[in-house]
DODRENLUM-432674 format. One line per field, with one value per residue (C-alpha): residue in one letter; y, x, z. Coordinates in pm, whole numbers. Each point is the difference from the previous one (the first is absolute). Example, Ala and Ser with C-alpha at 12.3 -4.5 7.8 and 13.67 -1.06 7.14 Angstrom:
# DODRENLUM-432674
residu <- c(A, S)
north <- c(-450, 344)
east <- c(1230, 137)
up <- c(780, -66)
//
This chain:
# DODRENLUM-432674
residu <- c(X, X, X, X, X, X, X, X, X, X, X, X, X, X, X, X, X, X, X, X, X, X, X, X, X, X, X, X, X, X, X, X, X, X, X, X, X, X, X, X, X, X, X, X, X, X, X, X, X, X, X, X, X, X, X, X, X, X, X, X, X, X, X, X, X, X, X, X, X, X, X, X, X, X, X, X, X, X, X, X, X, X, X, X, X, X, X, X, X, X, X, X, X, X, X, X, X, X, X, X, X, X, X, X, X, X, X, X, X, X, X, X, X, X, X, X, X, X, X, X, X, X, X, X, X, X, X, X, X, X, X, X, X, X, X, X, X, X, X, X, X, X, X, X, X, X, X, X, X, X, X, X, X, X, X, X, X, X, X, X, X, X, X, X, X, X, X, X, X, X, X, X, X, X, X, X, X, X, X, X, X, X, X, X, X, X, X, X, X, X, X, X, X, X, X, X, X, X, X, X, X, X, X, X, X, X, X, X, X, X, X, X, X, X, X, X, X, X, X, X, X, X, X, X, X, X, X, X, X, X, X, X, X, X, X, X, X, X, X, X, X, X, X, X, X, X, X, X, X, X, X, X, X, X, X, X, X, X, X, X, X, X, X, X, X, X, X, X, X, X, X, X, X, X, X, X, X, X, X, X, X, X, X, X, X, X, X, X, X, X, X, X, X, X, X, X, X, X, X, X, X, X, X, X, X, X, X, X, X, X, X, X, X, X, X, X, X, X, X, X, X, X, X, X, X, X, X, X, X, X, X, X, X, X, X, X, X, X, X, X, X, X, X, X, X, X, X, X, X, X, X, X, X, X, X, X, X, X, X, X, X, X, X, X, X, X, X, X, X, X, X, X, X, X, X, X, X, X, X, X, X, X, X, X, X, X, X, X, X, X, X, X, X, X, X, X, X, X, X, X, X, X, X, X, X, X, X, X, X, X, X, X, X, X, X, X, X, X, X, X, X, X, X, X, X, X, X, X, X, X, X, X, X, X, X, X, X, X, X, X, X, X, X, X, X, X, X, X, X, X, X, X, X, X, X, X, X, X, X, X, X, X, X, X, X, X, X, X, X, X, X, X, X, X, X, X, X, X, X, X, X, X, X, X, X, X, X, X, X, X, X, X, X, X, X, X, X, X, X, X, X, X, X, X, X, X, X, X, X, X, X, X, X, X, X, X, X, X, X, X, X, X, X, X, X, X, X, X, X, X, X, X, X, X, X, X, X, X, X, X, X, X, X, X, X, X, X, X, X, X, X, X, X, X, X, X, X, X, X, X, X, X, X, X, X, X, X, X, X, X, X, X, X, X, X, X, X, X, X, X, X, X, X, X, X, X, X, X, X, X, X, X, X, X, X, X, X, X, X, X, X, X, X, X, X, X, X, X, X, X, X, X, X, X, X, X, X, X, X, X, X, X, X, X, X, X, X, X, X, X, X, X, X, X, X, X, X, X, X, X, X, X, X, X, X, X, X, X, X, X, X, X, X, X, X, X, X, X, X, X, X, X, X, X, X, X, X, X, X, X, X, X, X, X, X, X, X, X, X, X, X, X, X, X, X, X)
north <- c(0, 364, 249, 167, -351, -31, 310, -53, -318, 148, 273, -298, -216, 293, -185, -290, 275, 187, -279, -127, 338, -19, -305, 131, 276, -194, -219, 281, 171, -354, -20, -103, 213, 21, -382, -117, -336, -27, -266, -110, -219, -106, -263, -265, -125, -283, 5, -262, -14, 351, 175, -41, 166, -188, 98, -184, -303, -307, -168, -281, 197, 246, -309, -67, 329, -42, -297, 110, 287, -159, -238, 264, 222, -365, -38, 388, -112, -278, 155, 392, 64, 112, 88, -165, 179, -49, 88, 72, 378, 31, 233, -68, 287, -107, -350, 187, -19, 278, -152, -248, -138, -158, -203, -150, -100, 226, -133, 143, -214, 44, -128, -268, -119, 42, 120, 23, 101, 291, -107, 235, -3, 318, 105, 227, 125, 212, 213, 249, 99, 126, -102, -319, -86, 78, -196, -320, 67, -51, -248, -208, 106, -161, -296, -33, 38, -295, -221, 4, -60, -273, -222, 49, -96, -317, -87, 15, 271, 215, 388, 61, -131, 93, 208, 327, 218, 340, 314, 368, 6, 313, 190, -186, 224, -31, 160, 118, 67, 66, 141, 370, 260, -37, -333, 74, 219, -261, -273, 279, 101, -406, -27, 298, -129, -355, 184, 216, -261, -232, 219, 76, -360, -81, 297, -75, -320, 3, 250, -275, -272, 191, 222, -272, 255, -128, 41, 224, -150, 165, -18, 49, 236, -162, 134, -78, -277, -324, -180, -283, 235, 236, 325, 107, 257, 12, 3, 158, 256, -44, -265, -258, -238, 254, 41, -327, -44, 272, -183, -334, 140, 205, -329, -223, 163, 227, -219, -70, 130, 317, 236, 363, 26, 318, -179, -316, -331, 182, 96, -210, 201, -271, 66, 339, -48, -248, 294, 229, -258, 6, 397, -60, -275, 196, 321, -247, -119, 339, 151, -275, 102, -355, -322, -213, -383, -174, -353, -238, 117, -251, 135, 346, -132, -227, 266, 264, -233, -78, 375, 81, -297, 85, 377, -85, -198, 232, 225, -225, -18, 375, 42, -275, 171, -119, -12, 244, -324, -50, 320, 63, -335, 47, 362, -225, -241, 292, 132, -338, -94, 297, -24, -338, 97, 244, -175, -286, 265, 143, -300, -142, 323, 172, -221, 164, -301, -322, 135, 158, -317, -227, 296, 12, -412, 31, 226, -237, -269, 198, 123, -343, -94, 207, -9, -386, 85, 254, -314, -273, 278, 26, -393, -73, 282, 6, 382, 210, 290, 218, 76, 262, 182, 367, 232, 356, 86, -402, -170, -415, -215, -208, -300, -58, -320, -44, -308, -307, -338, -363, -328, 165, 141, 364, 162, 306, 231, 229, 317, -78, 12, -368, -317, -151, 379, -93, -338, 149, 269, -275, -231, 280, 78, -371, -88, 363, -65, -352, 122, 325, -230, -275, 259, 346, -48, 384, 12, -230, -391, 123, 284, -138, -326, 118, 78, -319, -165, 239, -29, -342, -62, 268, -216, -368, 178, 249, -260, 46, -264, 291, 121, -330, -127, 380, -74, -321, 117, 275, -216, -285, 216, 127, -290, -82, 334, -49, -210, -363, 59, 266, -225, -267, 324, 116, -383, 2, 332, -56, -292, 116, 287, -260, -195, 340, 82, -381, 35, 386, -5, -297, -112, 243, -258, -225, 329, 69, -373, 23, 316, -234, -305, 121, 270, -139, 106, 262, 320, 229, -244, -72, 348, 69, -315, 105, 336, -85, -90, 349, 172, -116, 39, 358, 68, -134, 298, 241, -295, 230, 314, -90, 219, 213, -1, 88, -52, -330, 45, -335, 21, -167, -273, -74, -161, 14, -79, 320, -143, -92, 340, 153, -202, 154, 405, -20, -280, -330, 218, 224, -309, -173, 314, 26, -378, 83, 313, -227, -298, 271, 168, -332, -174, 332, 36, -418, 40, 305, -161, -314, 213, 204, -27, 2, -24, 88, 70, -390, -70, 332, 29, -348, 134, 258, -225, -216, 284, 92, -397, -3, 332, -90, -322, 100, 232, -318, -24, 397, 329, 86, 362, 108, -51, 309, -191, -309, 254, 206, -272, -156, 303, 78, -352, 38, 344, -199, -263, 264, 210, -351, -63, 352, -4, -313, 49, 188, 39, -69, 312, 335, 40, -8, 331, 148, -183, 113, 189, 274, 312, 11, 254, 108, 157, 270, 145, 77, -112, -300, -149, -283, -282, -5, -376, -303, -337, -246, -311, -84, -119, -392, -119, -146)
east <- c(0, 120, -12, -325, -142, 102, -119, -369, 9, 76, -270, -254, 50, 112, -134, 197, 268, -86, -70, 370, 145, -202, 121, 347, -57, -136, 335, 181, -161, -26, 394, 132, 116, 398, 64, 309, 170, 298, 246, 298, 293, 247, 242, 10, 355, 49, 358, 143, 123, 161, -134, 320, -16, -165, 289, 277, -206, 201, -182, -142, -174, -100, -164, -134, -132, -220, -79, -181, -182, -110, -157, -130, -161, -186, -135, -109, -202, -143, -140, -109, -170, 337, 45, 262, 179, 68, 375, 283, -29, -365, -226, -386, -112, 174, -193, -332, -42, -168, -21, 241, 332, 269, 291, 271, 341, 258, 142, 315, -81, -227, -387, 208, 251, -74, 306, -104, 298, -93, -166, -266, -372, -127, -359, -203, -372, -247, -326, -217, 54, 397, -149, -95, 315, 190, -219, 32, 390, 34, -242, 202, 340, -185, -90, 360, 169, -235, 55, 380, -42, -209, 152, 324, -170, -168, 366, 108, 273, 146, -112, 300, 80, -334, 13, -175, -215, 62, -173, -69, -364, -63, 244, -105, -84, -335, -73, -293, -99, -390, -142, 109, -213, 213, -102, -375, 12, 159, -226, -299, 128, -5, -310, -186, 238, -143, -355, 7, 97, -212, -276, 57, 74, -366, -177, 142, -91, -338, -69, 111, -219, -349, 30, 137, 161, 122, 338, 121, 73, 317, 43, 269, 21, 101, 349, 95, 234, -119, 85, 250, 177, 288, -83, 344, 17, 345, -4, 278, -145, -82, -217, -114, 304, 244, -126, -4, 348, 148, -175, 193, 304, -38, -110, 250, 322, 47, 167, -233, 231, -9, -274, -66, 54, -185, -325, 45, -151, -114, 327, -26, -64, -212, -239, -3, -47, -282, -193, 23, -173, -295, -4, 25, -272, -259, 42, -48, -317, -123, 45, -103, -291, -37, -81, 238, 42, 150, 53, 38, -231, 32, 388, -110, -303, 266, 319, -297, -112, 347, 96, -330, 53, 353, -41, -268, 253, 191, -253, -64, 388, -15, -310, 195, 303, 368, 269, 275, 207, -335, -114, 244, -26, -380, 18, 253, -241, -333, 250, 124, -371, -53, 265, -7, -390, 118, 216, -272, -245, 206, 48, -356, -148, 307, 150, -69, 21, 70, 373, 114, -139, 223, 333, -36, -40, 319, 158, -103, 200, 267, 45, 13, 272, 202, -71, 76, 313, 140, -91, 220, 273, -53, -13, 311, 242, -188, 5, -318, 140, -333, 81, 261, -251, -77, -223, -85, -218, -28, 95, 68, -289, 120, -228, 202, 153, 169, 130, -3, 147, -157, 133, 295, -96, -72, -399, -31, -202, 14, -119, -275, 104, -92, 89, -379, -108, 225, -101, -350, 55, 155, -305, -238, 202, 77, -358, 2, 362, -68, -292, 117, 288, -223, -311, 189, 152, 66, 299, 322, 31, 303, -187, -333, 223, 222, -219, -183, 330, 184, -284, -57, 429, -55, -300, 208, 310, -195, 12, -299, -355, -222, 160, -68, -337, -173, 175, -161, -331, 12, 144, -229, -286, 165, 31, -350, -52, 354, 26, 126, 325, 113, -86, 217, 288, -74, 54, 339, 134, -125, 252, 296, -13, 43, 261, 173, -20, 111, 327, 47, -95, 94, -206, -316, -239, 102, -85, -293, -118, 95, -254, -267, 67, 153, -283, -146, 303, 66, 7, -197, -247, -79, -31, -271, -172, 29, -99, -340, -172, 163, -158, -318, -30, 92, -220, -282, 1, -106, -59, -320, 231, 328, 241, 58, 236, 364, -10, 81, 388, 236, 101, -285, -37, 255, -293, 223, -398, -163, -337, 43, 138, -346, -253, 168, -14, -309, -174, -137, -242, 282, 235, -295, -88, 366, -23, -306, 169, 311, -223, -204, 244, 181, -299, -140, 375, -48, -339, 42, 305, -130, -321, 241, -6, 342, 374, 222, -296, -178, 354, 52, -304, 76, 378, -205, -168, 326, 207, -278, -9, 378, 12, -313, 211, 322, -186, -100, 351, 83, -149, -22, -190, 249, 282, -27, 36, -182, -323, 63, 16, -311, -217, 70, -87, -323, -65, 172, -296, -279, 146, 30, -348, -106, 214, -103, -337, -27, -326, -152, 158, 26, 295, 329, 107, -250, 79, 369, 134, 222, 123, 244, 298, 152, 329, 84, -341, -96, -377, -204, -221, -204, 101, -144, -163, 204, -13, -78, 142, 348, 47, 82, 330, 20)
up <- c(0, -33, 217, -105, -4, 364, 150, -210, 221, 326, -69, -56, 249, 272, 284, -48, 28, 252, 241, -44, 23, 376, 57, -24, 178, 294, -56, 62, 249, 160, 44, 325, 214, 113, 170, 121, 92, 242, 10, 146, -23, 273, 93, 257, 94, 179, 182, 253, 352, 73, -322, -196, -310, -237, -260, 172, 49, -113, -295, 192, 244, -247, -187, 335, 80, -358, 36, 327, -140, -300, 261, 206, -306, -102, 355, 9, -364, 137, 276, -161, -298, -254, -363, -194, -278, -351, 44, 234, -112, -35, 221, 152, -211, -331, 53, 20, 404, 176, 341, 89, 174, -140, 193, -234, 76, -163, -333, -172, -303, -318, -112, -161, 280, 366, 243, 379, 125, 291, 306, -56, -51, -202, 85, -210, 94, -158, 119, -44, 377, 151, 309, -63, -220, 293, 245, -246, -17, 396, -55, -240, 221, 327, -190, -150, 350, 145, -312, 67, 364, -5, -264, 215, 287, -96, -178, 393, -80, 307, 43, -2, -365, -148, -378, 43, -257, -36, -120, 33, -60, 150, -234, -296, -248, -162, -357, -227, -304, -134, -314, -21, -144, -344, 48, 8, -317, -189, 124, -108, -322, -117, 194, -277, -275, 5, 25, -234, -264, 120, -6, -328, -145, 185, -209, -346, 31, 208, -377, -185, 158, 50, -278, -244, -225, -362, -62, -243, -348, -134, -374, -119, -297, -347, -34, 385, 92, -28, 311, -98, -268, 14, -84, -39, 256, 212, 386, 62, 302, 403, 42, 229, -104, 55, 303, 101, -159, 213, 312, -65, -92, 340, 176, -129, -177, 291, 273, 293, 248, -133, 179, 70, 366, 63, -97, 255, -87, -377, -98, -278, -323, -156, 301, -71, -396, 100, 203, -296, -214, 281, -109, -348, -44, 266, -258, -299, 148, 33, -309, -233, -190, -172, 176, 87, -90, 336, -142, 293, 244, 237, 50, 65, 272, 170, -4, 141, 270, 98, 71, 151, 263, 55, 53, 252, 180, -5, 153, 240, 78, 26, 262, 212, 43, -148, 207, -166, -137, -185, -125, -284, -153, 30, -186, -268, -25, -98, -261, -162, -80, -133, -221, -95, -50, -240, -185, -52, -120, -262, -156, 4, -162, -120, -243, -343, -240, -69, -197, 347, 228, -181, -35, 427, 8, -193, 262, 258, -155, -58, 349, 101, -235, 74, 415, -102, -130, 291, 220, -207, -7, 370, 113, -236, 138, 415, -50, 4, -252, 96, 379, -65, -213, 202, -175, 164, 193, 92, 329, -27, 229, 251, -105, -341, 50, -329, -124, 214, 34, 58, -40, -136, -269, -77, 25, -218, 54, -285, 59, 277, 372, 52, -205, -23, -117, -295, -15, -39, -267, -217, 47, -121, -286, -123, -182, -128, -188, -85, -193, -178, -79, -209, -136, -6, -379, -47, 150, -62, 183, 209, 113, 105, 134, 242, 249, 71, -38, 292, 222, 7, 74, 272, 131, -30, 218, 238, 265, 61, 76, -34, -355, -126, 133, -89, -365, -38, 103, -255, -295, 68, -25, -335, -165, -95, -222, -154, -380, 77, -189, 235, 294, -124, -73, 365, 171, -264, 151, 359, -19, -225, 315, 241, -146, -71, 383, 59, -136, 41, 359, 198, 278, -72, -122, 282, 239, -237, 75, 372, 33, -14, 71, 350, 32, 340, 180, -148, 305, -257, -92, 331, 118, -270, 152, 369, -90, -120, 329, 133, -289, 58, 361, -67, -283, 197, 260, -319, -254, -230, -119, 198, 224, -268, -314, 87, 331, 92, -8, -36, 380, 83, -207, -360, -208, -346, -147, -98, 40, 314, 11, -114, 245, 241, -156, -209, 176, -127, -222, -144, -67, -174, -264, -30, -137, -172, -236, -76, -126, -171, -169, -100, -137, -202, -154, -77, -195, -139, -187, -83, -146, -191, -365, -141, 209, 202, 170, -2, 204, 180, 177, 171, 35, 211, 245, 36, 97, 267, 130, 48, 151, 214, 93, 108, 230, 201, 105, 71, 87, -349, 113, 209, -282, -265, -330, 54, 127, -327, -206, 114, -74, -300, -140, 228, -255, -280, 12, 10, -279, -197, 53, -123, -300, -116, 68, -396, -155, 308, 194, -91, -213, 203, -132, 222, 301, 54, 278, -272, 124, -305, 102, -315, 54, -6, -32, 403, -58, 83, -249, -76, -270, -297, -1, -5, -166, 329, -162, -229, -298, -23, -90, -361)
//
């Protein structure tokens, strides 16, 4: 619908309007007030006969010491009701508590490996009340104190050798934090955002359904473009590809560990280049005075639910009150969807034609090749060659990790800050090069090749169970819309690359092999297991719209499984409409192709999906959000497969030349003007 269309609706059906509108207003208005929780967190130490110091304690009785509290700290569980943690690190308000005590014996190790070696038991409680925290921290120091008597006691031990607890619970300091008035007004302003739009989402299409307007039948004028041919006309200006390509190149060519640190956690310019698209698309929507063909509407409903219930998380987050650890990540958090949210909706309605689809899908393949390539360069010298890079005005993040090692052998990690954020940018990129490479005849064999070839070498040597299994997925879904021939080709090259890797790199298939075959004891494997139960117990204190995106930080739980990840944010609803767009978009990009009269576009479309199953797939095994490229990646194929949909759709639609975000910018005139139409398909390769 245009604009005009749109406010004709609202006029119509203002009551539908106006009783949203109240309903926000009474949202707002219905706010909480300012609420506060206080914790606290102290330290028991248990010390022997004299109080010797517990740091010249000869190992055995140290062990002994430990040993003791552990069994004390189990006694104090059995007997009081206690919350256990996710992690040695993690808090009672990170795991979603409000009200709660937690007694743990100190551990010096990881999630992964345990090290009690301090005989110590940490206690942590939380309240709305200082009173009453401090009444349940003498409490829980009483209880303590008898525990340790009595099991030395009934042992028969003398007074005189007896362990002793100690703590200053009257001087332990007890902190707050509560939602703030800035707090408020951000919780309000998401609170009237998501009414507003819902209010007007209910009007237009409350019109739609009781007024049961026709559509408008666009014909197109005799000498228009015919959708399918080339009308000749270049597309050389600022459009919706450009923008997109600047976004990736932003996203993935810039090293990760390069940020901007006077804007915190969105230092990242691809954040920022994101946001402006939110801008630009908004003032697209606005002045359009020609309807506008969205293609895959079952992507936009799904991407629009998914914001809607993660902003009210957020909200929710917000009227709650973050402690200051959790605040920024939470404002992060607001900004990344918006930006991947613009990103996404550029592509679905931006896209101008069917010529400039397939010139960005050829970017995409190209940026993997050649990430692919900085990643053999990297694994066959073991030196990163990006982290000297400085740039001005740019500081270097401390969670770039580089390249790494494992089972001797070098992990690359191109230009991302994280080996499986490579892994995953080469698994999107694979059925999108193998593709080009077979159906893309307009430009030379070595040139469409190469890609697909680098990629999949990067892939065999990345060291890497999650590079492999989300390749799989995505080729295996390929291979039904590819011609037999090239599946027989694709099994020839799949092993001419593995016997080139068998004699060029001794011992990788053997590690390749021992990945899975030794995968049950395998320390990361197993944390992704044991982390599941944590996950859920977590998620299940705010399991509809979550705890809010962003602000469940790793301390309290290393998931390395970004859905797991998202119960926990966006809530069981939010992770499920998350699901929801990516099977969308995957199966609108699958039948769109296979409905599509002529090639590349018969394979490309299913390239499409793949690229979204293998990116979707390797996020099982990492926090793909949290990682810049992987997140970018993923949302532009989501507004790849909508803009497929719409571009295909051809006599059907309105003409493709209509639908195109273009604000050409011809240099060096200084104005802004609207393309002249555009073809919305190519021309097929003799």
């Amino acid at each position: 619908m245009t604009t005009r269309q749109v406010a004709l609706a609202l006029r119509r059906r203002w009551y539908v309007v106006l009783f949203g509108l109240l309903c926000s207003v009474a949202g707002v208005i219905g706010l909480d007030g300012p609420h506060r929780l206080y914790t606290v967190q102290t330290e028991f130490v248990f010390v022997g006969p004299g109080n010797p110091a517990i740091t010249g304690l000869p190992d055995a009785r140290a062990e002994t010491l430990t040993d003791f509290a552990g069994v004390v700290g189990r006694k104090y569980e059995a007997s009081h009701p206690t919350i256990e943690l996710t992690s040695p690190t993690a808090t009672l308000f990170g795991n979603g508590i409000r009200q709660g005590v937690s007694v743990q014996l100190a551990n010096a190790g990881s999630q992964w490996v345990h090290s009690y070696n301090r005989p110590v038991l940490i206690v942590q409680i939380i309240g709305d009340d200082p009173v009453e925290v401090q009444q349940t921290l003498g409490q829980v120091s009483t209880a303590l104190t008898a525990i340790t008597r009595q099991l030395q006691t009934e042992a028969g031990a003398a007074p005189s050798t007896y362990i002793t607890v100690f703590n200053d619970t009257q001087h332990s300091l007890i902190g707050s934090f509560g939602n703030s008035r800035m707090s408020r007004m951000k919780a309000a302003g998401i609170i009237a955002g998501l009414g507003v739009g819902a209010s007007i989402a209910l009007a237009v299409a409350a019109d739609e359904f009781i007024g049961r307007r026709r559509s408008q039948t666009i014909v197109r004028a005799a000498t228009g473009p015919t959708p399918g041919r080339s009308d000749g006309r270049g597309g050389t200006g600022f459009d919706a590809v450009t923008f997109l390509t600047i976004y990736l190149v932003l996203a993935c060519a810039l090293p990760s560990y390069l940020v901007i640190p006077a804007l915190g956690q969105i230092g990242r310019p691809s954040i920022l280049w994101g946001l402006a698209g939110v801008v630009w698309w908004v003032y697209f929507r606005l002045q359009r005075t020609t309807p506008l063909a969205t293609g895959a509407r079952s992507v936009h409903l799904a991407l629009w639910a998914f914001l809607a219930v993660a902003l009210a998380g957020l909200a929710r987050a917000y009227l709650l009150g973050l402690p200051t650890t959790q605040t920024g990540p939470a404002d992060a958090g607001l900004l990344r969807l918006l930006s991947w949210a613009g990103v996404a909706l550029v592509a679905l309605d931006g896209i101008p034609s069917l010529d400039r689809l397939l010139t960005l899908l050829r970017r995409i393949a190209l940026l993997g090749g050649l990430m692919a390539i900085l990643g053999l360069l990297q694994f066959a010298t073991g030196r990163s060659f990006v982290d000297a890079l400085t740039l001005p005005g740019f500081a270097v993040s401390s969670d770039f990790d580089s390249i790494q090692g494992r089972a001797g052998f070098v992990r690359a990690a191109g230009t991302a800050s994280h080996p499986l954020e490579y892994a995953s940018v080469l698994c999107i990129a694979l059925p999108i090069g193998i593709v080009l490479g077979a159906t893309d005849r307009r430009r030379g064999v070595l040139l469409r090749w190469w890609p697909p070839l680098v990629i999949s070498l990067a892939v065999l040597i990345s060291v890497s169970r999650s590079a492999i299994v989300g390749t799989v997925a995505g080729v295996v879904l390929l291979l039904p819309a590819i011609p037999p021939r090239l599946r027989v080709k694709a099994v020839g090259v799949v092993f001419t690359l593995l016997g080139l890797v068998f004699f060029l790199v001794p011992g990788m298939i053997g590690t390749l092999r021992g990945l899975f075959l030794g995968i049950n004891g395998d320390p990361s494997t197993q944390s992704r297991t044991d982390s599941v139960a944590g996950a859920v117990a977590i998620a299940g204190r705010a399991p509809l719209i979550g705890s809010g995106f962003g602000t469940f930080l790793p301390q309290e739980l290393i998931l390395d499984n970004e859905y797991l990840g998202l119960v926990i944010e966006v809530g069981f609803i939010g992770c499920g409409l998350f699901i929801i767009a990516l099977i969308a978009a995957a199966w609108s990009a699958w039948r769109s192709g296979r409905g599509a009269a002529r090639e590349p576009w018969v394979q490309l479309g299913p390239a499409v999906a793949a690229a979204l199953v293998s990116g979707s797939t390797t996020m099982i095994f990492f926090d793909g959000l949290s990682f810049p490229m992987s997140a970018a990646l993923l949302f532009v194929l989501l507004g790849i497969a909508g803009a497929l949909s719409r571009l295909l759709a051809g006599d059907q639609r309105v003409s493709a030349s209509q639908d195109a975000l273009v604000a050409r910018v011809r240099w060096p005139a200084r104005s802004v003007e609207t393309a002249t139409p555009k073809s919305s398909s190519m021309t097929p390769a003799s």
